[in-house]
C-alpha positions as CSV (number, residue, x, y, z in Angstrom):
1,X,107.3,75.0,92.9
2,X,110.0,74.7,95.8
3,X,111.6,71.7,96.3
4,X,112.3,70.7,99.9
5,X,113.7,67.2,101.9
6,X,112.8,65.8,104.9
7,X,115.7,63.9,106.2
8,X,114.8,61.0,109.5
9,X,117.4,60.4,112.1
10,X,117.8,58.8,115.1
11,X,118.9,55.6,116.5
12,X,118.4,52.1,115.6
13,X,114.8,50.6,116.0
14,X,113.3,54.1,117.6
15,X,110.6,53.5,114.9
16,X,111.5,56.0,111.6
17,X,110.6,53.7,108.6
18,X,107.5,52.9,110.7
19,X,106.7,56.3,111.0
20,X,107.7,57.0,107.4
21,X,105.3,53.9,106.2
22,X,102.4,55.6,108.4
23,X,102.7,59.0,107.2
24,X,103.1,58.3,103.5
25,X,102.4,54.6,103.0
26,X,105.8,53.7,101.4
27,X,107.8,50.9,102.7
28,X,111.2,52.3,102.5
29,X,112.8,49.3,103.0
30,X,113.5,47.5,100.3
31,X,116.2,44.9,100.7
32,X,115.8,41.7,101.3
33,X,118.0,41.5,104.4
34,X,116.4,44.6,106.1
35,X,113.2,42.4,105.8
36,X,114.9,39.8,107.5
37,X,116.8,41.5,110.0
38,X,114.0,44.2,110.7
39,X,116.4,47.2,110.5
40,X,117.2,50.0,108.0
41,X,120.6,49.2,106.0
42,X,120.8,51.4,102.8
43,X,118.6,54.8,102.1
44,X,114.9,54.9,101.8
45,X,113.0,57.7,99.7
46,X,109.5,58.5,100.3
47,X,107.2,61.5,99.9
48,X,104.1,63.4,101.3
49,X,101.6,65.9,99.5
50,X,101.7,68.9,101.2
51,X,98.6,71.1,101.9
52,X,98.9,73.1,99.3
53,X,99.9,70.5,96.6
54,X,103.4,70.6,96.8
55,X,105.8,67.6,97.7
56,X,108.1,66.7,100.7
57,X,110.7,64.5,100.0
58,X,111.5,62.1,102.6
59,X,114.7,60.3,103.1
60,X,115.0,57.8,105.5
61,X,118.5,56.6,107.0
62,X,119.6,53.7,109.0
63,X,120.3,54.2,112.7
64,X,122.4,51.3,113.2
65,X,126.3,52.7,114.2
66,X,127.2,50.1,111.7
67,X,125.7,52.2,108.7
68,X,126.7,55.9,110.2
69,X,128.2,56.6,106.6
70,X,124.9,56.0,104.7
71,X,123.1,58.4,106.7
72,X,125.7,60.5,106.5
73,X,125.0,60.6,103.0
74,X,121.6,60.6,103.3
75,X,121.8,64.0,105.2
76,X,123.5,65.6,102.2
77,X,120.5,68.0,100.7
78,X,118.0,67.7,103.4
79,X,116.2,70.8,104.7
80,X,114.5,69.5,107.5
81,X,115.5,67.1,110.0
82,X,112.8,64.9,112.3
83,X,115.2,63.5,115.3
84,X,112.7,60.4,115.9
85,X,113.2,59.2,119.8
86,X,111.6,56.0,120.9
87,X,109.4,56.9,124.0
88,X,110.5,53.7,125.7
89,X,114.5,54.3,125.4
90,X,114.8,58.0,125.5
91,X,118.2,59.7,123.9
92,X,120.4,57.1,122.8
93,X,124.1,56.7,121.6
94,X,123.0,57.5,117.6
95,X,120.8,59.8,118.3
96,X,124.0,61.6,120.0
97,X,125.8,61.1,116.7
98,X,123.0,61.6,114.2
99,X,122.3,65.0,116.0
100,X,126.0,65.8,116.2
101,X,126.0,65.0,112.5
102,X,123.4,67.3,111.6
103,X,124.8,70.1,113.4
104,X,128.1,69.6,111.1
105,X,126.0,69.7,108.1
106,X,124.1,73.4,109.6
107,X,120.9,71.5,109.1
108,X,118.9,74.4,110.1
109,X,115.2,73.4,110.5
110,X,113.5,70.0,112.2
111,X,111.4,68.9,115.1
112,X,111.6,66.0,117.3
113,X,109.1,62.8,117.2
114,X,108.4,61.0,120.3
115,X,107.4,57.7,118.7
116,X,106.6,53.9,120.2
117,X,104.1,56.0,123.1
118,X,101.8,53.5,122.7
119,X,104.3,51.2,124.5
120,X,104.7,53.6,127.6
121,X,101.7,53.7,129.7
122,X,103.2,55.7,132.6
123,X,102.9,59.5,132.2
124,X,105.3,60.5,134.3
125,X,107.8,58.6,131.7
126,X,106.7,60.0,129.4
127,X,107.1,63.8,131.0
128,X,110.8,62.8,132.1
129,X,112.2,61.5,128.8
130,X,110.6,64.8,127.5
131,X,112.6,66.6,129.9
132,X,115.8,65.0,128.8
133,X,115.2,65.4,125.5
134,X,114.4,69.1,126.1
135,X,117.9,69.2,127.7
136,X,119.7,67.6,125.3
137,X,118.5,69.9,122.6
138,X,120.0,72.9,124.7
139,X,123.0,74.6,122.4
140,X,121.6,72.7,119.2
141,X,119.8,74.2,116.3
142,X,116.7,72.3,117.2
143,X,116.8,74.0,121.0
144,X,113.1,75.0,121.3
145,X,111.9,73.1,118.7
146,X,108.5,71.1,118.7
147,X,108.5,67.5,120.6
148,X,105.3,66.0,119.2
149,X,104.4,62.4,120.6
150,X,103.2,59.9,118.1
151,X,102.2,56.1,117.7
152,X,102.3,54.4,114.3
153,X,100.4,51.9,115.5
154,X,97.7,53.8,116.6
155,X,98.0,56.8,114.7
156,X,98.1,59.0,117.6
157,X,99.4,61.9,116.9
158,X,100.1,61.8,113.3
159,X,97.8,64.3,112.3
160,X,99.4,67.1,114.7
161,X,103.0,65.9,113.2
162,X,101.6,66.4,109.6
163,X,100.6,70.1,110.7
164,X,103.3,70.4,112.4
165,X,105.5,69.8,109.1
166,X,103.6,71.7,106.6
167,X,104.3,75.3,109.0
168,X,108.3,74.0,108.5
169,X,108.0,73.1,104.9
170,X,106.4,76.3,104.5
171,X,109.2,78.4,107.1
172,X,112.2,76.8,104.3
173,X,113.6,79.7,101.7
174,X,112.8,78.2,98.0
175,X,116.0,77.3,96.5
176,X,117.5,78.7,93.9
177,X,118.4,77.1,90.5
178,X,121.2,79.0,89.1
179,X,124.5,77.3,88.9
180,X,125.8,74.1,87.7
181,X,124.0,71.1,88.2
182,X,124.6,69.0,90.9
183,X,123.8,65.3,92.2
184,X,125.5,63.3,94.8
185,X,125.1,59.8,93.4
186,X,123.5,58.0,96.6
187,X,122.2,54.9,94.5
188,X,122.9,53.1,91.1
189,X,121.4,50.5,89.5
190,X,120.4,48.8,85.9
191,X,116.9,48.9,84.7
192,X,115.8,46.4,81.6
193,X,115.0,48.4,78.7
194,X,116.5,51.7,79.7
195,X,120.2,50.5,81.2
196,X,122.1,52.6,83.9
197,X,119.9,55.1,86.4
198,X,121.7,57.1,89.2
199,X,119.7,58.5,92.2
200,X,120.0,61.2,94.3
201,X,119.4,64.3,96.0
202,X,120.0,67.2,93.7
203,X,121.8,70.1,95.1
204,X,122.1,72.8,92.6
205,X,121.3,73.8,89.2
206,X,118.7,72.5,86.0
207,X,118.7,69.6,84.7
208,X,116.7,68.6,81.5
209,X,116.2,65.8,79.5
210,X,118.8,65.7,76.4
211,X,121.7,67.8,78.5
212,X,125.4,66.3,78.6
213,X,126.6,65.9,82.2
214,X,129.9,64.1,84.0
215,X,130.3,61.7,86.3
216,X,132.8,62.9,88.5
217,X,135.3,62.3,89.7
218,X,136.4,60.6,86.9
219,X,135.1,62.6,84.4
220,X,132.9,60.2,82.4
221,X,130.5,61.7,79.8
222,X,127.3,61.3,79.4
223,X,123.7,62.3,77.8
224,X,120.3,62.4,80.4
225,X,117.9,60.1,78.5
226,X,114.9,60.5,80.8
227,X,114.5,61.9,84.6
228,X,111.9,61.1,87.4
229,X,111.0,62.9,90.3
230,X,109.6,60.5,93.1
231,X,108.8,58.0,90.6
232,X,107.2,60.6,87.9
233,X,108.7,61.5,84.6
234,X,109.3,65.2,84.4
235,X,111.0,66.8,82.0
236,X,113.1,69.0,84.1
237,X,114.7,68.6,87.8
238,X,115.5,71.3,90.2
239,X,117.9,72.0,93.5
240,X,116.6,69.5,96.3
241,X,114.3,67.1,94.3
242,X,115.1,63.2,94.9
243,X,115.8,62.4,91.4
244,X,117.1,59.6,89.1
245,X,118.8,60.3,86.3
246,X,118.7,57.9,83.1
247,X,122.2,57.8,81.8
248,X,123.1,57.7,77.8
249,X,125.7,54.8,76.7
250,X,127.1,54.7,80.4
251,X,127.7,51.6,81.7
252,X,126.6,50.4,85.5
253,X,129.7,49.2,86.7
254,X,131.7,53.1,85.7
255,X,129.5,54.8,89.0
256,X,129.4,54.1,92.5
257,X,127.8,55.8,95.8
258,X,130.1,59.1,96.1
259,X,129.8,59.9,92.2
260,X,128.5,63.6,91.6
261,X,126.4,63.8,88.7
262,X,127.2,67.2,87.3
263,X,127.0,69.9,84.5
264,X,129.5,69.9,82.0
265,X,132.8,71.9,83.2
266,X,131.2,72.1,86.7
267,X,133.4,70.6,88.9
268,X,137.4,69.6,89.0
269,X,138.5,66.7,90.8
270,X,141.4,66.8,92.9
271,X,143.4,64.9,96.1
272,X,143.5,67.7,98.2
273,X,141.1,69.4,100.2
274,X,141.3,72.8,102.3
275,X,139.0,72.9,105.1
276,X,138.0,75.1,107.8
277,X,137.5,72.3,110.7
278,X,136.1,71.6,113.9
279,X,136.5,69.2,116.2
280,X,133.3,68.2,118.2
281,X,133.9,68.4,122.2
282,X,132.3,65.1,122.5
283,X,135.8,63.7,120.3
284,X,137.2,60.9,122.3
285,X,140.8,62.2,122.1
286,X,142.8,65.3,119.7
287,X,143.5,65.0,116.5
288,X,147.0,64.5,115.6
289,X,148.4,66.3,113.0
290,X,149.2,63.6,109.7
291,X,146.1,61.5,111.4
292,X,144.5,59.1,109.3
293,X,140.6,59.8,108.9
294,X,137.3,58.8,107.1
295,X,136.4,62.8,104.9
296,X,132.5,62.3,104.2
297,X,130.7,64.9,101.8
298,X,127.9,64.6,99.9
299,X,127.3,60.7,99.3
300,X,131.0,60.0,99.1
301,X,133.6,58.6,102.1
302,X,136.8,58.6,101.4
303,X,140.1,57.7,103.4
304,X,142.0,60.7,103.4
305,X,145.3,62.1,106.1
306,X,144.7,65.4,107.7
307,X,147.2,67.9,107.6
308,X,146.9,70.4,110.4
309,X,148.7,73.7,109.2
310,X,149.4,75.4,112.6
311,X,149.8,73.3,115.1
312,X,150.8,69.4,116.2
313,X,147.0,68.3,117.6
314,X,143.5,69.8,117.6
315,X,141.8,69.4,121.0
316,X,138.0,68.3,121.5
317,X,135.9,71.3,120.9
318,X,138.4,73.7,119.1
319,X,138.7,75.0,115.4
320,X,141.6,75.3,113.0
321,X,142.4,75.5,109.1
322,X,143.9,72.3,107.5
323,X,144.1,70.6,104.0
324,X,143.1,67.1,103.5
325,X,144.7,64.5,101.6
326,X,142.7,62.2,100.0
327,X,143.7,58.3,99.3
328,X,141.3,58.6,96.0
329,X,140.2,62.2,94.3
330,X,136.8,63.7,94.5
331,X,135.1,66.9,93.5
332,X,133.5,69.5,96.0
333,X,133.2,73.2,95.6
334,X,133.7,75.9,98.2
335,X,131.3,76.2,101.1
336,X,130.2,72.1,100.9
337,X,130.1,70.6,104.3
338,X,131.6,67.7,105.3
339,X,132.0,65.5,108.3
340,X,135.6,63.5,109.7
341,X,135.2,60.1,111.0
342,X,138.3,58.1,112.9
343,X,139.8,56.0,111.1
344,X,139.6,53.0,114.1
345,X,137.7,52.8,116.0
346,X,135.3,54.2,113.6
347,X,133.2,57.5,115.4
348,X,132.2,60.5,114.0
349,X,134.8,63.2,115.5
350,X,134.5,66.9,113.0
351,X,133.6,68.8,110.4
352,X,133.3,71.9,108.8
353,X,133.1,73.5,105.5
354,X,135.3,73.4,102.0
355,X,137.4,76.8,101.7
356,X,139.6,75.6,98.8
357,X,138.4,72.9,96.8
358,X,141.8,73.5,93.8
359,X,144.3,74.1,96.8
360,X,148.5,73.8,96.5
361,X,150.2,71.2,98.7
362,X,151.3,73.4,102.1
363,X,154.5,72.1,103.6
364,X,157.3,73.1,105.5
365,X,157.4,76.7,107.0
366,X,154.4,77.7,104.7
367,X,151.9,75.8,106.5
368,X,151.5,78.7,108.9
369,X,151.1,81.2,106.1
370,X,148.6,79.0,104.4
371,X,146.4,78.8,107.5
372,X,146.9,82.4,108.2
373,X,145.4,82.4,104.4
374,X,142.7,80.6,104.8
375,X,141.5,82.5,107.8
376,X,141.0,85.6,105.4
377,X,139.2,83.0,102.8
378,X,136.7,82.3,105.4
379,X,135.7,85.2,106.6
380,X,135.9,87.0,103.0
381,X,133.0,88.1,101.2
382,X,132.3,86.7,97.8
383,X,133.6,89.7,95.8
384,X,136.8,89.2,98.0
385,X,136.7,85.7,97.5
386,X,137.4,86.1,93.9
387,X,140.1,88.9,94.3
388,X,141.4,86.1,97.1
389,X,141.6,83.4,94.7
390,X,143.6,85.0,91.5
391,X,146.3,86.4,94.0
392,X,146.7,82.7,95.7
393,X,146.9,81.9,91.6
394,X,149.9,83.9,91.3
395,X,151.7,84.0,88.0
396,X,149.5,81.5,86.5
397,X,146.5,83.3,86.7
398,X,143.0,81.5,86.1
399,X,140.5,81.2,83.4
400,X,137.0,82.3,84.3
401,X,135.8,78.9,84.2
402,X,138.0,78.0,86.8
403,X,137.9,81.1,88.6
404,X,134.0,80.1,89.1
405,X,134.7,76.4,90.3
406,X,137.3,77.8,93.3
407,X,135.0,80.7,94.4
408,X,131.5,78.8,93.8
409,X,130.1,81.7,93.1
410,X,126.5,82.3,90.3
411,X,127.9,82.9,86.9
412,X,126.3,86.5,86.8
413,X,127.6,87.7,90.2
414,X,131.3,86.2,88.9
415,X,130.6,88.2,85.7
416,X,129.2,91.2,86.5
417,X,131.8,91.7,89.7
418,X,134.7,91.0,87.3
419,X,133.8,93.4,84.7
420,X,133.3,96.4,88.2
421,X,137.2,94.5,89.0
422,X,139.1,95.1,85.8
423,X,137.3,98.4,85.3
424,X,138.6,99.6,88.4
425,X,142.2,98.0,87.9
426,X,141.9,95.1,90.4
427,X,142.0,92.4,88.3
428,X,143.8,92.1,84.9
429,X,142.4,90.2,81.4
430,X,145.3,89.9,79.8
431,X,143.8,87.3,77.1
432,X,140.4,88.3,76.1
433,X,140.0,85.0,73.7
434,X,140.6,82.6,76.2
435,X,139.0,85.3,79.4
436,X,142.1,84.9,81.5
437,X,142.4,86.7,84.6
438,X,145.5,87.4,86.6
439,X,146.1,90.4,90.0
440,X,147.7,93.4,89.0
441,X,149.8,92.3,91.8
442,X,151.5,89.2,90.2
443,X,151.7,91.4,86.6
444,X,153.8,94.1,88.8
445,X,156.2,91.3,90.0
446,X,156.5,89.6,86.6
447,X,157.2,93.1,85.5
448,X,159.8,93.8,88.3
449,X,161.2,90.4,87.5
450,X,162.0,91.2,83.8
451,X,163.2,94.8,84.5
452,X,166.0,92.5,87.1
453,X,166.6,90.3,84.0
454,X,167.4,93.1,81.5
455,X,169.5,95.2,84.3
456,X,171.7,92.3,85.0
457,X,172.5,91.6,81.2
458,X,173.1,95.2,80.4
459,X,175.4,95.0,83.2
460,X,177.2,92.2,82.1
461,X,177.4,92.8,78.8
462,X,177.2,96.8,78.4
463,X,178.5,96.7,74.8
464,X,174.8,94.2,73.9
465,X,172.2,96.6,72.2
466,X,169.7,94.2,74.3
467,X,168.4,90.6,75.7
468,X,166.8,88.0,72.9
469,X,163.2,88.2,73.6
470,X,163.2,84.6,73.8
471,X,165.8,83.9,76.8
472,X,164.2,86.3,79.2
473,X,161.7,82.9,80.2
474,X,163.3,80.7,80.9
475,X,165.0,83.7,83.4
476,X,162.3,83.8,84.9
477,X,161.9,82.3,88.6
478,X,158.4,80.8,87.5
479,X,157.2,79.5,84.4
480,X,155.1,82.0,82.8
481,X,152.3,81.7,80.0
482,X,152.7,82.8,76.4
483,X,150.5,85.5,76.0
484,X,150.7,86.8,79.2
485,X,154.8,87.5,78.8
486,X,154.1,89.7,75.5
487,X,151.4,91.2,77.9
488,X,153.5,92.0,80.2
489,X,156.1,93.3,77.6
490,X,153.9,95.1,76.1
491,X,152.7,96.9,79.3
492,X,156.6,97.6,80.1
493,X,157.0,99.1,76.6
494,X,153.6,101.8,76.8
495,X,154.9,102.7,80.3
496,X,158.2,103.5,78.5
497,X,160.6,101.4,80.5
498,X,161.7,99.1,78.2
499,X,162.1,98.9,74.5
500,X,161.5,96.3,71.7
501,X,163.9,96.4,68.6
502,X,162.9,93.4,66.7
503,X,163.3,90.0,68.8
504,X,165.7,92.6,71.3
505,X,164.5,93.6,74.6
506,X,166.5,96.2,76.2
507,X,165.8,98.8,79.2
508,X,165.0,102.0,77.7
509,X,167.9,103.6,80.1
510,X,170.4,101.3,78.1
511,X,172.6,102.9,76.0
512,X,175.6,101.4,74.5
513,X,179.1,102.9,74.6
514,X,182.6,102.0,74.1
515,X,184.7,102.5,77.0
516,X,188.6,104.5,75.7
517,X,190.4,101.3,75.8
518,X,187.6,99.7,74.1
519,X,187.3,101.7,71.2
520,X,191.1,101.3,70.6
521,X,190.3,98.0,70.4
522,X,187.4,98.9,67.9
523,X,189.8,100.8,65.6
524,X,192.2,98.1,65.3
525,X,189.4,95.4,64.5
526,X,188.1,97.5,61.5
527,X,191.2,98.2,60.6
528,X,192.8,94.8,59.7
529,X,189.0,94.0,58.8
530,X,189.1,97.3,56.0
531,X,192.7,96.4,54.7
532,X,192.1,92.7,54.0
533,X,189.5,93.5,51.9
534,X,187.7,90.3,50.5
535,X,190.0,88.0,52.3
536,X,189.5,89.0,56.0
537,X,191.3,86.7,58.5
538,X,189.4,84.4,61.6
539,X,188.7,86.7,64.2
540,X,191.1,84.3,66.4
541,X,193.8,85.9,64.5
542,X,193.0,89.1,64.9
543,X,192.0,88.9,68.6
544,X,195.7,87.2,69.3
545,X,197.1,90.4,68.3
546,X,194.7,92.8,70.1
547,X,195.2,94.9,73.5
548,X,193.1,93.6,76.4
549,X,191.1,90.7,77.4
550,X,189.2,87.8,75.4
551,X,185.7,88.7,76.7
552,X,186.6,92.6,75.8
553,X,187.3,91.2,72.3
554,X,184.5,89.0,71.9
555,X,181.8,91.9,73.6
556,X,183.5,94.5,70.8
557,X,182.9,92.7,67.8
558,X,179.3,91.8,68.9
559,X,179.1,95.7,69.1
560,X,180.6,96.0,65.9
561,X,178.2,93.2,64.1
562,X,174.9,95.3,66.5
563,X,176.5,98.5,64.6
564,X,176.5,96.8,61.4
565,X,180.2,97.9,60.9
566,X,180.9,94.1,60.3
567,X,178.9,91.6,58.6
568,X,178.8,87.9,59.3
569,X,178.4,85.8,56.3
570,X,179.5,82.2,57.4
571,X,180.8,80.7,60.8
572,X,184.1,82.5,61.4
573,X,183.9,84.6,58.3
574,X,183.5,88.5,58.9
575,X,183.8,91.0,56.5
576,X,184.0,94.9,56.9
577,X,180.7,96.5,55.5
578,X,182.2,98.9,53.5
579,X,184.0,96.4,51.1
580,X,181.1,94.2,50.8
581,X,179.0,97.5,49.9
582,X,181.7,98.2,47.5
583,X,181.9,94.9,45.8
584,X,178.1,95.1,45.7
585,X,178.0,97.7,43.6
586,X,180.5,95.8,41.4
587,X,178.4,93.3,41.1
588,X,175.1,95.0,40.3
589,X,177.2,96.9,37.7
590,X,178.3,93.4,35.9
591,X,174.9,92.1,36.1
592,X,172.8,94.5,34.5
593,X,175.3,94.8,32.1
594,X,176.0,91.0,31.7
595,X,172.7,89.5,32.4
596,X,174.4,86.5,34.6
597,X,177.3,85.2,36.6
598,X,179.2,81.8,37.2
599,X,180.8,80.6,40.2
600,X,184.4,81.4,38.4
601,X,183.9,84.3,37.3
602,X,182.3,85.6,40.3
603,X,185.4,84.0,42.2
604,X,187.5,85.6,39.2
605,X,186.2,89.0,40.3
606,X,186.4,88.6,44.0
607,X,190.1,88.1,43.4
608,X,189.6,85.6,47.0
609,X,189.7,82.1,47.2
610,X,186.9,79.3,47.5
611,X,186.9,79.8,51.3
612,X,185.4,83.1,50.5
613,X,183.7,83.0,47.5
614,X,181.1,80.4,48.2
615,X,180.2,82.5,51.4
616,X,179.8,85.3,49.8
617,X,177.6,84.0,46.7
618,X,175.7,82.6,49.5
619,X,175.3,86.1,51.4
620,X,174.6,88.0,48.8
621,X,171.7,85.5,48.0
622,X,170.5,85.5,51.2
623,X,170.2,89.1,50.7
624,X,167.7,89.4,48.0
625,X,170.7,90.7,46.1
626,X,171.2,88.0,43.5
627,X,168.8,84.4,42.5
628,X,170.2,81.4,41.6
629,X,169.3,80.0,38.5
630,X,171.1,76.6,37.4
631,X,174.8,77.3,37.8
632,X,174.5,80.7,37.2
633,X,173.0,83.9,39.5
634,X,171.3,87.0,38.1
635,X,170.0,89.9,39.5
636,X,167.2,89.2,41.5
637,X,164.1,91.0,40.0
638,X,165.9,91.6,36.6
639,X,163.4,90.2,33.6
C-alpha cells in the first residue's frame, strides 16, 4: 500500500489546523498553551482516507517565525505540500520562508489553499490576491499548480480540495522499502504501562515488531516492542508512514527531537558534514567563510560553523561546496537535505544536499582540492560514487558496511556493482573475511612505497641479504593495516619484484657482494676467527686491528653471520662455523658412546674457559643438538 505525507505550510493564523480539523476531524493541537494562545507551537499529525482506501498522512506545522525549526522538521518526509494563504492577508513573510523552505527540501508536489474566503466578500480581492499568488509561485516547483479557494467554516470548497488531493496522492511514485530503516525522532514521550514511544516520519527501510534498532547519534540500543501507524497497531512500518515506535528497556530522558531511530549498523555519527550548498537570493547579506549557523536536517537543529572551501564569502543566490562543523554530532547519509539558518538574527538563509556524510577535516591549501572533489561527488553516478569513495579512503580502505553508509546506496546495487568492480580490477578485496575494499590505486602506491623502502636499505647497507619484514611499517608514510601489508607483499612477491626469505624482505634485483677491499676484510675476520678455535676473541678486538672503516667492519660480519660463515651464540661471542661443526661431531661421538655429559667435562673437552663453555652448552641446546636433563645433557632423541 504506498505510504504518502501531506505536509501544511504557511504563515501564522492563515487557517491550517482549521483546515486540517475540517478535512479530517482531528484537532491537531494538543497543548495546552496552543489552546490558550490560539496558535500552532509543536507538530500536529492527522490523516485522511483516500478514495481508494488508502491513507494520507497529514502533518501540520506551526507558522509562527518563532517555531520556523519545528516545521522545519515537520517538512522532513513529506510528499506533498499544501501552501495554505489566508484570503484576507494574501502572501505573507512565512509563507515566503515556508515556501523557500520547501524548495530547499525539493518538495516536489503540492497545491495552494486559499482559506478564510468566507471573510472576503469583495471579488475583485479575491481575483488580485490570486494574482499575486500566481506571481509569487513563478520559478517555484509549485508554478502552475492548483489555487483552490476554501472556507472551513462553511465548507466551501472542501470537497474540490479533497479531489483535488486524491489526483496528487495518486501523481506520487510509491516508495521503496529497501535499505536501512530510518526515523527522524520528531516527538518523545512516556506512556503508562508501555514506557518510552518515539514518533516520527519514517524515511526508509522495514521496521517490524521484535527488530533491534539505535538511537543515534549516540548509539543507544534498543528492541521495538510494539508500532502504530496513525494510531493503529500494525505489525510492520514502511518508508513515509507517521509512526511511533515502542522502545525496549530505553529510558525517556536518553532521546530528544533530532534523534534518528535507525537499523542496526545503519548510520555513523560524526561532527563534520560535507555539503553541496546554496545560498537563497533572498539572504540578507553573504555568508562569511568560518560563520556561525543553525544546520537543520531531518528533525534535528544543530549549531554548527561553516567552512567554505574556495572562497572567503558566498553571495545571495550562488552555490559552492563546504564542510560543516557541528557543535554536537549527528548522523545523515548522502543525498539528505538540509536547510542553514543564521545564527542572529535567526532567518532561514541555504541549503542543499549531504555529499559526504564520513568526511576528513579540509584545511589549509587542501580546501581547494577538496571542493574541486566534491564537485566530481556531486555530479557522479552511483557506481562512480562508490569508486569515488574508496579512492578519497586511501590507504585505509573501507569495509563494505561502511562503504554503504558513505555512498547511501541499496545493499544489492552496492553488491552486485562491487562484485562487476573487483572482477574488472577496479576495486581490490584484499580481506575476504572481514569484505575489505581498497582502489587498486592506493595498493600501487603502498607497493611503490615499499619498493622505495627496500631500494634505500639495499643501498645503504649492500652487504644486508634484506629488510626485517617487520620494520618496513613503521617506514611507511601512513599507517597501514595488517592484512593488507602481507597483501600487498604478497602481490610484490607473484609479480616477481621482491622476495621473501623467512621474516627478510629484499628486492628481487638485490644481490649481495663484497666489494675487493671488503673481502680482504672478510679473509682476515675468518681468519683470526678459524685460528682461535673455541676461544674466539670480542669482535672489538678484531675490528681494532682490521683495514678500513667501523661501519665496513660491522656491515662484513653481518654478511658473514647472513652467510652462516660465523655463528653467534651469546652477546659478543662469535665462533667460526667450521670449528663448532667440528666440535659437534666430537660431541655427538662422546655421547652415543657415553650416554651423557657434565658441565666439566664438557668444559674439560672444549679445552676453553667458562666464558665459553656455558655459551656453547647453551647453543648447542638451543639447537636441538643436546637436552638437558638435571646436571647432565644427552643426546637429544637418544632413548
Amino acid at each position: 500500500m504506498k505510504q504518502v505525507i501531506l505536509g501544511t505550510a504557511g504563515h501564522i493564523d492563515h487557517g491550517k489546523t482549521s483546515l486540517i480539523k475540517t478535512l479530517t476531524g482531528i484537532d491537531t493541537d494538543r497543548l495546552k498553551e496552543e489552546k490558550l494562545r490560539g496558535i500552532t507551537i509543536e507538530l500536529g499529525f492527522a490523516h485522511m482516507d483516500m478514495p481508494g482506501g488508502e491513507r494520507l498522512g497529514i502533518v501540520d506545522v506551526p507558522g509562527h517565525e518563532k517555531f520556523v525549526k519545528h516545521m522545519v522538521a515537520g517538512a522532513t518526509g513529506i510528499d506533498l505540500v499544501a501552501l495554505v494563504i489566508a484570503a484576507d492577508e494574501g502572501v505573507m513573510p512565512q509563507t515566503r520562508e515556508h515556501m523557500e523552505i520547501c524548495e530547499l527540501l525539493r518538495v516536489k508536489k503540492g497545491l495552494v489553499v486559499l482559506t478564510k474566503t468566507d471573510l472576503v466578500d469583495d471579488s475583485d480581492w479575491l481575483e488580485m490576491v490570486r494574482e499575486d499568488i500566481v506571481e509569487f509561485l513563478k520559478g517555484t516547483f509549485l508554478e502552475g499548480c492548483e489555487i483552490i479557494a476554501v472556507s472551513s467554516v462553511t465548507g466551501e470548497g472542501i470537497d474540490e480540495l479533497k479531489k483535488s488531493l486524491a489526483r496528487l496522492f495518486a501523481e506520487v511514485e510509491p516508495k521503496s522499502s529497501e535499505g536501512a530503516f530510518r526515523l527522524p525522532v520528531d516527538r518523545v514521550f512516556t506512556m503508562r504501562g508501555f514506557g518510552t514511544v518515539i514518533t516520527g516520519t519514517s524515511i526508509s527501510g522495514r521496521l517490524r515488531i521484535g527488530d533491534p534498532v539505535v538511537i543515534y547519534p549516540d548509539g543507544l540500543k534498543s528492541k521495538v516492542r510494539g508500532i502504530q501507524v496513525h494510531g493503529n497497531d500494525v505489525q510492520e512500518v514502511l518508508p513515509g508512514q507517521r509512526t511511533a515506535v515502542n522502545l525496549q528497556g530505553m529510558e525517556r530522558a536518553l532521546i530528544e527531537r533530532g534523534n534518528v531511530l535507525a537499523s542496526a549498523g545503519a548510520l555513523c555519527a560524526s561532527h563534520m558534514i560535507d555539503i553541496q550548498l546554496e545560498l537563497l537570493e533572498s539572504a540578507p547579506r553573504p555568508l562569511k567563510h568560518r560563520a556561525k549557523i543553525r544546520f537543520h536536517s531531518g528533525t534535528a537543529e544543530h549549531l554548527a560553523t561553516i567552512i567554505l572551501l574556495d572562497r572567503q564569502e558566498l553571495k545571495p543566490g550562488e552555490k559552492t561546496f563546504a564542510q560543516v562543523r557541528l557543535d554536537q554530532p549527528t548522523a545523515v547519509l548522502r543525498g539528505d537535505r538540509f536547510v542553514l539558518r543564521s545564527y542572529s538574527p535567526v532567518l532561514t538563509i541555504g541549503g542543499g544536499a549531504v555529499l559526504h556524510p564520513l568526511p576528513r577535516k579540509h584545511k589549509g591549501s587542501a580546501k581547494r582540492e577538496a571542493a574541486k572533489a566534491l564537485e566530481k561527488l556531486f555530479k557522479s553516478s552511483d557506481s562512480d560514487v562508490i569508486l569515488w569513495h574508496l579512492q578519497d579512503a586511501g590507504w585505509a580502505g573501507l569495509g563494505e558496511e561502511e562503504l554503504r553508509i558513505r555512498t547511501n546506496v541499496p545493499q544489492k546495487f552496492l553488491e552486485k556493482t562491487l562484485q562487476q568492480f573487483t572482477s574488472a580490477r577496479k576495486v581490490v578485496l584484499y580481506d575476504r573475511e572481514n569484505k575489505k575494499l581498497i582502489h587498486p590505486d592506493a595498493v600501487e602506491e603502498m607497493k611503490s612505497s615499499v619498493t622505495a623502502i627496500l631500494a634505500d636499505h639495499h643501498s645503504r647497507f649492500p652487504l644486508k641479504a634484506g629488510m626485517p619484514k617487520e620494520e618496513i611499517p613503521a617506514l611507511l608514510a601512513k599507517p597501514i593495516d595488517g592484512k593488507l601489508y602481507n597483501f600487498v607483499l604478497r602481490q610484490l612477491v607473484e609479480a616477481g619484484e621482491i622476495a621473501l626469505e623467512m621474516e627478510w624482505v629484499r628486492l628481487t634485483t638485490h644481490k649481495v657482494a663484497l666489494s675487493k677491499d671488503e673481502d680482504i676484510i672478510r679473509q682476515k675476520i675468518e681468519k683470526v676467527f678459524r685460528e682461535s678455535g673455541l676461544q674466539p676473541p670480542f669482535f672489538r678486538e678484531v675490528a681494532s686491528g682490521l683495514p678500513g672503516v667501523s661501519k665496513q667492519h660491522q656491515e662484513v660480519l653481518e654478511w658473514m653471520l647472513a652467510k652462516g660463515i660465523l655463528l653467534k651464540t651469546k652477546e659478543e661471542i662469535y665462533f667460526h662455523a667450521a670449528v663448532l661443526a667440528e666440535f659437534q661431531n666430537r660431541l655427538v661421538t662422546w655421547l652415543k658412546e657415553h650416554g651423557e655429559i657434565t658441565t666439566t667435562q664438557f668444559k674439560e673437552m672444549t679445552g676453553a674457559s667458562r666464558k665459553y663453555t656455558i655459551p656453547l652448552l647453551e647453543y648447542f641446546d638451543a639447537q636441538k643438538v643436546t637436552i638437558r636433563v638435571g646436571e647432565v645433557r644427552k643426546l637429544r632423541g637418544a632413548g
